[in-house]
N, C-alpha and C positions, 0 to 999 in steps of 0.2 A: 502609476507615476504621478499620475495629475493629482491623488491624494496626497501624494509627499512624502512616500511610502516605497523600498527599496523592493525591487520587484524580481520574483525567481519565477522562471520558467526553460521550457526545453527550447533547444537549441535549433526548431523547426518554425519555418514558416512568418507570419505575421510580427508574433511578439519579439521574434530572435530578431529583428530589421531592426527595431525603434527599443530596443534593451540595449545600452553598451555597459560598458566594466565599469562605468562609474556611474551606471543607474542600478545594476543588479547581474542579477548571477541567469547566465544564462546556460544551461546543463544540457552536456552531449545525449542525446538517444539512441545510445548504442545497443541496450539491452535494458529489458525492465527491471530487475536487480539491480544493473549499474545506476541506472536514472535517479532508482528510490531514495540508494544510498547515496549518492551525489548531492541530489535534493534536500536530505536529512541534515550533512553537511553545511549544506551554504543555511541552512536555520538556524544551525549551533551555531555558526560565526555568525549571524545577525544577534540572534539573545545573547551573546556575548562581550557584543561590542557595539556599543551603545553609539560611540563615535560615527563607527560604518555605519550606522544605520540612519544617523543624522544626515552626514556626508550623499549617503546615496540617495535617501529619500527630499532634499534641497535639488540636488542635481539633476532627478526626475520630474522635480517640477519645473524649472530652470527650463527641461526639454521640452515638455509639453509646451511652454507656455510658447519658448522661440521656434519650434518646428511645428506643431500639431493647433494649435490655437486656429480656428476658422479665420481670423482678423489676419495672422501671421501668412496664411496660408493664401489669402488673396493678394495682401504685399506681396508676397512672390510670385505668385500669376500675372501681377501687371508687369513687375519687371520684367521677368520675363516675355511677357508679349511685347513690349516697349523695347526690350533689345532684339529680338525677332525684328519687328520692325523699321528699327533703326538700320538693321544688319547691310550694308550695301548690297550683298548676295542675296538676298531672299526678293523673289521675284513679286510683283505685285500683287496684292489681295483681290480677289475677284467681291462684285460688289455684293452679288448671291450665288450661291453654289448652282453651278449646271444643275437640271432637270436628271431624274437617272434613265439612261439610254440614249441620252444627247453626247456627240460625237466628244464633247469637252470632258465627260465622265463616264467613257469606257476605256 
């Protein structure tokens, strides 16, 4: 995706999370015959359509750049931790974590 490039893969695991329908084809593993030809499939509709292939490979980068990017990824950590923080509910941060087998951390 970061290449800019419509991405096929199986429907397991890692790449099936960060794949949606408008970055590429992500193919059920239901039996390795069906896979194959599923696989074969989503190729012929990318060499075919030139369009799809634009569309999807923009769109995968598009992804990378606002979810996966390291820079993007600490933007989110902080907010994150800054609404944590802000939260009225979350109880105060200790200033160092208990010792382990101190009565605070069992």
């Amino acid at each position: 995706m970061a290449a800019g490039r419509p991405t096929i893969c199986l429907d397991l695991g890692g790449p099936a999370v960060q794949v949606t329908e408008q970055t590429g084809f992500k193919i059920a593993a239901l039996a390795p015959q069906q896979a194959i030809e599923d696989m074969a499939q989503a190729m012929l509709r990318l060499a075919r359509d030139p369009e799809l292939r634009r569309a999807m490979g923009e769109a995968g980068r598009a992804r990378v750049a606002r979810d996966y990017d390291w820079d993007a990824k600490g933007d989110w950590l902080n907010r994150v931790y800054k609404g944590v923080l802000a939260s009225s509910d979350s109880p105060p941060l200790p200033a160092h974590p208990a010792p382990p087998g101190t009565p605070e951390n069992t």
